[in-house]
Every structure is written in structure tokens, then in C-alpha cells.
C-alpha positions as CSV (number, residue, x, y, z in Angstrom):
1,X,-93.0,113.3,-19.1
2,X,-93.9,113.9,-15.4
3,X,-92.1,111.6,-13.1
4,X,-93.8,112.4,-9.2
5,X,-91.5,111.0,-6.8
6,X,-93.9,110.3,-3.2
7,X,-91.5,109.1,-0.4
8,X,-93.4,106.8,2.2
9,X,-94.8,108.1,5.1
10,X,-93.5,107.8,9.0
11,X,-93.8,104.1,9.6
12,X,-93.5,102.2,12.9
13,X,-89.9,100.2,13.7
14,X,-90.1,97.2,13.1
15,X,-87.8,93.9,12.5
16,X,-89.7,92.7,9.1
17,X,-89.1,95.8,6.6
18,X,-92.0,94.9,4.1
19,X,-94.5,94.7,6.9
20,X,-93.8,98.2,9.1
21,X,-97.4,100.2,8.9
22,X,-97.6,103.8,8.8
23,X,-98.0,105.3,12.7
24,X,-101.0,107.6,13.0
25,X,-98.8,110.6,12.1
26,X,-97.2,109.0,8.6
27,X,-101.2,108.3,8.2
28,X,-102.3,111.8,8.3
29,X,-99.5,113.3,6.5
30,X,-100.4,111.0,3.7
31,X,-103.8,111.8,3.7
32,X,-102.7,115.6,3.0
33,X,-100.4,114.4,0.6
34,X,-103.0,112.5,-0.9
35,X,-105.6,115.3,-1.0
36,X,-102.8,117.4,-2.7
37,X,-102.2,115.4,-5.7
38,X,-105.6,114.3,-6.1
39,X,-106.2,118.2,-7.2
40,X,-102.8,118.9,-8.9
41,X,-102.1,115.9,-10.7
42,X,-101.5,115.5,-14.0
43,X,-103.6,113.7,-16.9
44,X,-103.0,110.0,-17.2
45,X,-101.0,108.9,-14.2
46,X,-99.7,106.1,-13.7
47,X,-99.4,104.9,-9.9
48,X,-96.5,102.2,-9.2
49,X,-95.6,101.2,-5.7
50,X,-93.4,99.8,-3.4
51,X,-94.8,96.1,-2.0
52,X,-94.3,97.2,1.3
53,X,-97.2,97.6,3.4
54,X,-96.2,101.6,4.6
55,X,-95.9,102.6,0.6
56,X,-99.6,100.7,0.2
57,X,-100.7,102.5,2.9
58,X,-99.3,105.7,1.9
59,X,-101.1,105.2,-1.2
60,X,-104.2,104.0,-0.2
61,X,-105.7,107.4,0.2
62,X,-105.4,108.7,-3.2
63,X,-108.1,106.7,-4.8
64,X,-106.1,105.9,-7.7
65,X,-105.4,102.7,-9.2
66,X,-102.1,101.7,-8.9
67,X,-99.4,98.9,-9.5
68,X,-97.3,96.6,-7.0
69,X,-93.8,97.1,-8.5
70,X,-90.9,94.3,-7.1
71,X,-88.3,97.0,-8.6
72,X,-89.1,99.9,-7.0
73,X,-88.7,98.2,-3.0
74,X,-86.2,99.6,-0.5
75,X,-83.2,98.0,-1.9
76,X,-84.0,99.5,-5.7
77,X,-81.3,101.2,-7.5
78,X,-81.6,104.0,-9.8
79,X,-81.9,102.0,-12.6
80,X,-84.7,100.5,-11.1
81,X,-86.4,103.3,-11.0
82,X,-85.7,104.2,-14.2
83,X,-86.6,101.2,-15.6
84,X,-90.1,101.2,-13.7
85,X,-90.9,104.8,-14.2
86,X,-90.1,104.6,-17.9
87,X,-87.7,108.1,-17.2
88,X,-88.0,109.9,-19.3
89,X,-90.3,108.7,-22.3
90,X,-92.8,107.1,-20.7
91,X,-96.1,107.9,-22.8
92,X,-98.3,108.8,-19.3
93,X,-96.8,110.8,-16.5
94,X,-95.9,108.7,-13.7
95,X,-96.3,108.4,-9.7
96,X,-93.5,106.5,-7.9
97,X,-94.3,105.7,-4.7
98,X,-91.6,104.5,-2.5
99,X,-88.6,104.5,-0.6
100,X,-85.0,106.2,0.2
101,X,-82.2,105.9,-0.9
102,X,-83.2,105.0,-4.2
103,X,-85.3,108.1,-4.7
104,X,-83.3,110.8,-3.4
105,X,-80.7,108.9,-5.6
106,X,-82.6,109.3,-8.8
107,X,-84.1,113.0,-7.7
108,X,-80.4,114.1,-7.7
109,X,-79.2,112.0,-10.9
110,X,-82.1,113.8,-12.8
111,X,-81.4,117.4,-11.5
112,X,-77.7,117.1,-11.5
113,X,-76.7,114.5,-13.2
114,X,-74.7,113.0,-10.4
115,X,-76.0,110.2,-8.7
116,X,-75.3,111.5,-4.6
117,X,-77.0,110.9,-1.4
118,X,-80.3,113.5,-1.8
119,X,-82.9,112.9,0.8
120,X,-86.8,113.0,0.5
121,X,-88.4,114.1,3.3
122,X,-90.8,110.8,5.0
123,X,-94.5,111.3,3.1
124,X,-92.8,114.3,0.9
125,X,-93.6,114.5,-2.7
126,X,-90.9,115.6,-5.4
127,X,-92.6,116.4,-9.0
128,X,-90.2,116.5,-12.0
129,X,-90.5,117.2,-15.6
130,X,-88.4,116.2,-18.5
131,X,-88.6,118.6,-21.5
132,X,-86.4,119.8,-24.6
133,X,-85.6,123.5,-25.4
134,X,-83.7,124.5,-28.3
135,X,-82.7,121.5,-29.0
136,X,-81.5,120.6,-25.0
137,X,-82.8,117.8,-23.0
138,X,-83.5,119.4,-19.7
139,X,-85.2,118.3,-16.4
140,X,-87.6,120.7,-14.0
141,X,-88.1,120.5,-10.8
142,X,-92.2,121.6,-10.8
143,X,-92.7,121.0,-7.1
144,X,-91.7,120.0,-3.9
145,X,-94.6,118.9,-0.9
146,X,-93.9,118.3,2.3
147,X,-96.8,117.2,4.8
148,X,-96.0,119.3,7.1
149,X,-96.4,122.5,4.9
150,X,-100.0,121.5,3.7
């Protein structure tokens, strides 16, 4: 399974945390984000995201359809991740779009399976793998975006 974890973009302050919009930078570094998974990403994704408007709007370039997941908002655990991801037998590879802590939590569970404070860069995008050698459950870290980069 691939599991692409796509941290939200710069957003604005803002007192209401579900309705903070992207500022005109977290805007064009998810367009190149965007553009970079459109030709990378793997067959059959699925697209989940955060209900908060920044993580729509992060998204909204991409041109995918995609789901508004309750579990995956700013207070999500890792096992709310999990749980929505379907980590690590999910039949279709999947696109997680939203927010830290929760997914530098699960990024760092996954690769050294500890859960510690792991941060993902705003509008970065982390793409893991989960595969079995010789009989070993193993995870890979295929790629790491950051906006700024592309």
C-alpha cells in the first residue's frame, strides 16, 4: 500500500480553526504540490481530507475526487489516521490530506515505530510504502516534497 501524507498549506491566523484559508503563498505552494502528484501518483488513489477549509483548499487543485473525513481534522490521533487511511492494507493507495501533529505522529510511528513529535513541513508531501521482504513487514519512505524545492 501507498499511504501519501500532504500537510496543509500556509493558512491565515485566524480565531475559528476549521475556517482559516490558505494566504496567497500556502495557495501557490499547493498548486506545485498539486502539479507534482498529479504526474507521480500512483494508480487508484484515494483522496481523504481534513473538513477544514485550508486542507480543501490545499486540495482543490489536484483535480481529484476526494472525501471529507471527521477523523482526520486537527485534533486526530494516530489511530485516526490509521483507521481512515486503512494503514497498511488498504486495497487502493491512499492520499491523506491534513494536519500536524497527527501526521508527523503517524510519519514517525510508521518509520520508527515510535510515535514522537515528527514535523511535516506546511504544503509538504511525505509518500510511504508498506511492503514484505523475506518474510518482514517493512515500511519505505519513497519521497519527500516540499514546495519550496519544486
Amino acid at each position: 500500500m501507498d499511504l501519501l501524507l500532504w500537510r496543509h498549506a500556509e493558512a491565515e491566523d485566524g480565531e475559528n480553526d476549521f475556517e482559516r484559508a490558505l494566504t496567497e503563498r500556502g495557495q501557490s505552494d499547493a498548486k506545485r504540490v498539486a502539479k507534482w502528484i498529479r504526474q507521480h501518483q500512483p494508480k487508484h488513489l484515494r483522496v481523504i481530507v481534513s473538513p477544514t477549509v485550508r486542507t480543501q483548499q490545499t486540495v482543490a487543485d489536484l483535480g481529484l475526487n476526494f472525501e471529507t473525513e471527521r477523523r482526520i481534522a486537527p485534533e486526530a490521533s494516530v489511530p485516526d489516521l490509521i483507521a481512515a487511511s486503512g494503514w497498511p492494507v488498504a486495497r487502493s493507495s491512499v492520499l491523506v490530506v491534513g494536519h500536524q501533529p497527527g501526521l508527523g505522529r503517524l510519519a514517525s510511528l510508521l518509520l520508527s515505530g515510535q510515535e514522537t513529535e515528527m514535523t511535516i513541513k506546511k504544503g509538504a508531501l511525505w509518500w510511504l510504502s508498506s511492503r514484505v521482504r523475506a518474510g518482514e513487514k517493512q515500511v519505505v519512505l519513497r519521497a519527500v516534497i516540499s514546495p519550496d524545492f519544486l
